[in-house]
N, C-alpha and C positions, 0 to 999 in steps of 0.2 A: 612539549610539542602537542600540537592539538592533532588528535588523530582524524581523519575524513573515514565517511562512510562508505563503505561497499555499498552498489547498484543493489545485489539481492537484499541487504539492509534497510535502504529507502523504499527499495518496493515493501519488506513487511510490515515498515513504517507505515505506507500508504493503505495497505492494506487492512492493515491493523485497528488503523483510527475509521477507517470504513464499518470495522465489524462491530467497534465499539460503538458505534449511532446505529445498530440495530442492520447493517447491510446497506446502508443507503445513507451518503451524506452530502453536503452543499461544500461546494470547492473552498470553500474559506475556511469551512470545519478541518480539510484534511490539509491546509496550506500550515494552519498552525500545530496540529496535530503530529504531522510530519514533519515538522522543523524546513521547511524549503522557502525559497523565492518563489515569486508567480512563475518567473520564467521555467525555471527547473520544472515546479510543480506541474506546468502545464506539460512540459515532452513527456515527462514519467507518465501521467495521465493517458495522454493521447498513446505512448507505445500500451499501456495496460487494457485500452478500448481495443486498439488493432490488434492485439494476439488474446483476446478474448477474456480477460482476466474481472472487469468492469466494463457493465455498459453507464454511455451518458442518456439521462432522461430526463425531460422537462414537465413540470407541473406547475399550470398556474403562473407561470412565466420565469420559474426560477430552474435552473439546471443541478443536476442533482448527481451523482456518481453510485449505481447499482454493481454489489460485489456479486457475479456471475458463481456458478457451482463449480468452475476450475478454478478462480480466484480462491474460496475456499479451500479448494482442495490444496493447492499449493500453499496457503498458508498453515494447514493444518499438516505437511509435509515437512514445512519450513520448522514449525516450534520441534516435530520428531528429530528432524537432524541437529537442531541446536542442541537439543538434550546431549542426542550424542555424543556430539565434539565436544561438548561444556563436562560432558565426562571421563574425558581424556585431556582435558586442557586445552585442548584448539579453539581458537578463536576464527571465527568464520565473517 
């Protein structure tokens, strides 16, 4: 049985493949990145613009996705808790 991801999951997916292009990627970097559909990919987005996590920004005509210093912070929140639990055997 194929297991589904946890929301906090695909967010550090998203976030992740963000960090990995230097803090700034193009939505097609983080659609494959993150394993998602457009559709998916776009709410996740649009929820991580509206609570602050990523802003969207355009240069030159192309749209781009900026990891904000709470997106960070939460991702670097997120790898401490993984340790955590991954040291106790919880899977999160």
């Amino acid at each position: 049985m194929i297991e589904r991801r946890s929301k906090v999951m695909i967010l550090r997916d998203i976030l992740g493949t963000i960090q990995r292009k230097d803090g700034k990627a193009k939505p097609t970097h983080i659609l494959y990145g993150a394993n998602l559909s457009h559709d998916r990919l776009k709410k996740y987005l649009d929820s991580l613009v509206a609570d602050g996590f990523v802003e969207k920004v355009s240069e030159n005509g192309q749209t781009f996705y900026v990891m904000t210093q709470k997106g960070v912070h939460f991702l670097s929140g997120f790898k401490k808790m993984k340790t955590f639990f991954d040291a106790f055997g919880i899977e999160i």
